[in-house]
C-alpha positions, 0 to 999 in steps of 0.5 A, a space after each residue: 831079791 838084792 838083799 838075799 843075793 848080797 847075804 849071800 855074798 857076803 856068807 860066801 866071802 866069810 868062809 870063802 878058802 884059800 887056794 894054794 898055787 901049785 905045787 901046794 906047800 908041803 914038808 918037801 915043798 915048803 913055801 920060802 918067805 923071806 921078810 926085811 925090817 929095815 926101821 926101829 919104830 914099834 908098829 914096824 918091828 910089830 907088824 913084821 913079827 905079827 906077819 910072819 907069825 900069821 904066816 906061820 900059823 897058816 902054812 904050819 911050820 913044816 910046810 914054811 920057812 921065814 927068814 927075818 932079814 934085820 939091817 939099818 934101823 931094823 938091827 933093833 930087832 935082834 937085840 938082847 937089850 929089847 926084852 919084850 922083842 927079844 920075847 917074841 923074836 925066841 919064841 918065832 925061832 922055837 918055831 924055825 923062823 930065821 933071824 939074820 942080822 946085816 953085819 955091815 949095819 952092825 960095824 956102822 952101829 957099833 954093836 957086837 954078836 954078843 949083843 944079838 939075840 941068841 941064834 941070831 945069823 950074821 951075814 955080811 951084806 943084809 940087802 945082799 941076803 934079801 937079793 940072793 934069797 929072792 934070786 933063788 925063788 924065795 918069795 919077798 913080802 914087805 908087810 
């Protein structure tokens, strides 16, 4: 009988559905997720973008904006120079995903808009983007 009722259990959990909070996201209420990347190592520029894609794909893009705050070492993020992420941050902005870049990292690091991924924002405080997007309801989410 434990067996069947942990069979149970666990066919229950593999196709158990989310339940959306109240209001449920829609094109008028879309859910706001705004993501950091403060580091350059690969995982973390990796898993950003596999997050906001994940969460993309989700909600559907009419039901979500995501907005990429790069600032410190994440800057890396938004640069032209890295093909292979420059692939996957285009193919995430076809999509509506923001990508902001910290225009104070920017000077520290001596790097141009040119230098940015085409549609990349800047803004003069990337922390300051992250605190007055929260501020105003948008939800945080450090992968």
């Amino acid at each position: 009988m434990r067996y069947i009722f942990i069979l149970f259990l666990m066919i229950f959990c593999l196709f158990g559905d989310t339940t959306f909070a109240e209001p449920k996201p829609s094109f008028e209420n879309p859910r706001q997720i705004i993501f950091a990347i403060t580091e350059d190592s690969p995982h973390e520029l990796d898993h950003v973008l596999s997050v906001a894609n994940n969460v993309l794909k989700f909600y559907g893009i009419d039901n979500v904006e995501i907005e990429i705050v790069a600032y410190s070492q994440g800057i890396s993020l938004l640069l032209k120079k890295e093909k292979e992420i420059a692939k996957r941050v285009d193919s995430l902005m076809q999509n509506n995903v923001t990508f902001v870049a910290c225009h104070n990292t920017m000077v520290t690091k001596n790097i141009k808009e040119d230098d940015l991924i085409d549609g990349s924002l800047v803004v003069t405080a990337g922390v300051v983007e992250l605190l007055e997007r929260v501020k105003s309801g948008w939800i945080y989410i450090k992968p």
